[in-house]
LOKE-42660 format. One record per residue (C-alpha): residue in three letters; y, z, x. Coordinates in steps of 0.5 Angstrom, whole numbers, plus 500, padded with zeros to 3 digits. Each point is the difference from the previous one (the first is absolute). Layout:
N
[atom ALA [Y Z X]]
...
END
This chain:
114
[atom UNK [500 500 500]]
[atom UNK [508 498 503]]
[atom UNK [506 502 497]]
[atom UNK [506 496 502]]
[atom UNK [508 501 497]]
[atom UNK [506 497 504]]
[atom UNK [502 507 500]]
[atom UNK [497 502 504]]
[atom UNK [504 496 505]]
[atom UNK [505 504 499]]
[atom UNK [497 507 502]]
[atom UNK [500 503 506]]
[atom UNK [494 504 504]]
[atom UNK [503 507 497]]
[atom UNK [499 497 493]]
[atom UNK [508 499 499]]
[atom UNK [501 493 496]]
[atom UNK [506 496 503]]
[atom UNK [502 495 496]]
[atom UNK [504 495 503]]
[atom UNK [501 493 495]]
[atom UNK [502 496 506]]
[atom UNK [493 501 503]]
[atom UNK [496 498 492]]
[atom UNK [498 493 502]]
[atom UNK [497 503 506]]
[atom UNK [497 505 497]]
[atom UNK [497 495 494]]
[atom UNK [497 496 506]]
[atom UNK [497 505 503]]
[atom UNK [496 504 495]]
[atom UNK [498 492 498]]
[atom UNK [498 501 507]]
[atom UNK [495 506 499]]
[atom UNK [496 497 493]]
[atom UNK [499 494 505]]
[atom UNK [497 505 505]]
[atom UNK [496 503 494]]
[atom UNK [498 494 498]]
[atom UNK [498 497 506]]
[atom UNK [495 507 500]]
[atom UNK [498 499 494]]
[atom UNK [502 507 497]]
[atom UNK [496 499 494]]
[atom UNK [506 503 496]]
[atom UNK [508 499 501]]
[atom UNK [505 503 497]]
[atom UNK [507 497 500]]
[atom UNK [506 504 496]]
[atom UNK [506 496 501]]
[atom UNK [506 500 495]]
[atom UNK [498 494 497]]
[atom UNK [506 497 496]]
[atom UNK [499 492 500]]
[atom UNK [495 496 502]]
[atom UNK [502 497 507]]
[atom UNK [499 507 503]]
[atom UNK [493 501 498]]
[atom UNK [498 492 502]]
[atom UNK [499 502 508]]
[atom UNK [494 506 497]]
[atom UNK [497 494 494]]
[atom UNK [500 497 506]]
[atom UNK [496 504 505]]
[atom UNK [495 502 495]]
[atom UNK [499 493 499]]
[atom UNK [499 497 506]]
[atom UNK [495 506 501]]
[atom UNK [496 499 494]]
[atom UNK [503 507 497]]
[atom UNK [500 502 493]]
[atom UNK [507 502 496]]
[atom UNK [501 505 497]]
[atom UNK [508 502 497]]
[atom UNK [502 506 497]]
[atom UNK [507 500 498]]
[atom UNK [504 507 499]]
[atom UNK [504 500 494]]
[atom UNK [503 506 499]]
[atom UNK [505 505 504]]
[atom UNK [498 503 506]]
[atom UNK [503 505 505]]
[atom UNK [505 497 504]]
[atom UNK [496 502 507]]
[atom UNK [505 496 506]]
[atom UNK [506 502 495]]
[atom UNK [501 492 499]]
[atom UNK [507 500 495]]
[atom UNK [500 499 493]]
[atom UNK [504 494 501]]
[atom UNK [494 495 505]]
[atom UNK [495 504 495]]
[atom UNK [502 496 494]]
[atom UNK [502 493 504]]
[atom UNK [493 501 501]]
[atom UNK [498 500 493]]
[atom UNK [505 496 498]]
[atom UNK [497 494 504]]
[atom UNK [493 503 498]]
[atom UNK [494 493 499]]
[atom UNK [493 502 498]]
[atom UNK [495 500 506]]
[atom UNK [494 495 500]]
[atom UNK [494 500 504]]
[atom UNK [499 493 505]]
[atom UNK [495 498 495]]
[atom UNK [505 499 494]]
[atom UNK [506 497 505]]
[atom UNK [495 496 502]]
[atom UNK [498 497 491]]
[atom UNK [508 501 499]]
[atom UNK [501 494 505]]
[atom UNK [494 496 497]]
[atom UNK [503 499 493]]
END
């Protein structure tokens, strides 16, 4: 089992989270990095918690599960939870308001076809 959050990027040896937005696409690109790296071990279960908003930013994941002929399950989180990185109530409803529904590899690949 693997668990894999861009936050992660983000937290120091002591445990403490430093967020730096500038850094936010390396982040992406390294936690992209550690699925791969599950992947290629063929970790039988991989968990990717993310703050998927549009579709484009889970591609990169729908992507690598493909090419490895892994199975994909979403779960999307439709309520209120604890603001744990203290993100402003402002960026929280910017992403609500650019909210797109998740679909598997399988249905963007049939939404395509038709």
């Amino acid at each position: 089992f693997a668990h894999h959050e861009t936050d992660n990027y983000f937290m120091s040896l002591a445990g403490v989270y430093l967020f730096t937005p500038e850094l936010l696409p390396n982040a992406h690109m390294w936690n992209q990095e550690q699925v791969h790296r599950s992947m290629t071990n063929r970790i039988p279960l991989i968990v990717v918690s993310n703050t998927f908003s549009q579709q484009w930013e889970i591609a990169p994941y729908l992507d690598l599960a493909d090419e490895w002929e892994y199975a994909v399950s979403i779960i999307e989180c439709q309520s209120e939870f604890y603001n744990t990185h203290k993100v402003p109530e402002e960026a929280i409803q910017a992403m609500k308001d650019r909210w797109e529904p998740l679909t598997t590899q399988h249905e963007r690949v049939m939404t395509k076809e038709e």
